[in-house]
C-alpha distance (Angstrom), angle and dihedral (degrees) to the residues before:
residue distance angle dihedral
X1 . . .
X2 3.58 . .
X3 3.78 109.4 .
X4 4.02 87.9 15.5
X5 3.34 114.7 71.1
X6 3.48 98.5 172.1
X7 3.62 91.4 46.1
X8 3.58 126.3 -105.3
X9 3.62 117.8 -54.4
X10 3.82 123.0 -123.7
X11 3.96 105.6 -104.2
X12 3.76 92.5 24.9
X13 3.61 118.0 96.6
X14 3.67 119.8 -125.1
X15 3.47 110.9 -85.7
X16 4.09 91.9 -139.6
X17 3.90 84.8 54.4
X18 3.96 106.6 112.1
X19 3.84 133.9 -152.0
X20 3.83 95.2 -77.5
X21 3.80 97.9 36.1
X22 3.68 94.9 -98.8
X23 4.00 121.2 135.0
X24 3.72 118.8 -94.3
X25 3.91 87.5 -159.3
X26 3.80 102.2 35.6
X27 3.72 102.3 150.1
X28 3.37 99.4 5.9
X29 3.58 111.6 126.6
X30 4.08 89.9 -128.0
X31 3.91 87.7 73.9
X32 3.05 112.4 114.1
X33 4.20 124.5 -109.3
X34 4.13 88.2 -123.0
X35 3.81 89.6 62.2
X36 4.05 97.0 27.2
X37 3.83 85.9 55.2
X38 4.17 101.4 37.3
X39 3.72 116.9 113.2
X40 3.71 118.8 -145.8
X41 4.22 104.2 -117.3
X42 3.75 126.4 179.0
X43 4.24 88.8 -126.7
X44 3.62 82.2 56.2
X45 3.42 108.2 38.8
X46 3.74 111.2 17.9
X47 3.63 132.2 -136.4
X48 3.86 94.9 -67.9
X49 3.76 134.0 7.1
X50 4.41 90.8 -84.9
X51 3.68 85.8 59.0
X52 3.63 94.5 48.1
X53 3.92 95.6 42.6
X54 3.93 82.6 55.6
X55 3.52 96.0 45.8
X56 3.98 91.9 47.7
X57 3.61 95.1 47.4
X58 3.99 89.7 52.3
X59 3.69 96.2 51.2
X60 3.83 96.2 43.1
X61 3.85 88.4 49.3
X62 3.69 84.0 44.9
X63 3.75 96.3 51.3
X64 3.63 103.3 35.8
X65 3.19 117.4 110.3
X66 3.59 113.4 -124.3
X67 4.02 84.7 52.1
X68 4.22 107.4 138.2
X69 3.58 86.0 168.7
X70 3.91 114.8 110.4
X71 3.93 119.9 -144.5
């Protein structure tokens, strides 16, 4: 990930993510294949972008690894 070369952290936002949660890198060929290849899905992403920043936050919580919490 350019400007994360550890990747991007769960509970850190992306640092290519701009102002109005467009891509800085969409289309460049830097972008990585997980976000080149991901496919917008309502169980993902909700029915509006409140939905999906709740979902998100969940499943990074979730996922990250220094989670204790159980589901």
């Amino acid at each position: 990930m350019p400007g994360m070369p550890n990747g991007k952290p769960a509970g850190k936002p992306c640092i290519q993510l701009l102002s109005d949660f467009s891509c800085a890198i969409f289309g460049d060929p830097s972008r990585p294949q997980v976000c080149e290849k991901f496919m917008p899905e309502e169980d993902i992403c909700g029915k509006n972008k409140e939905e999906a920043t709740t979902i998100l936050a969940f499943l990074e919580d979730y996922t990250c690894t220094t989670n204790t919490k159980s589901p």
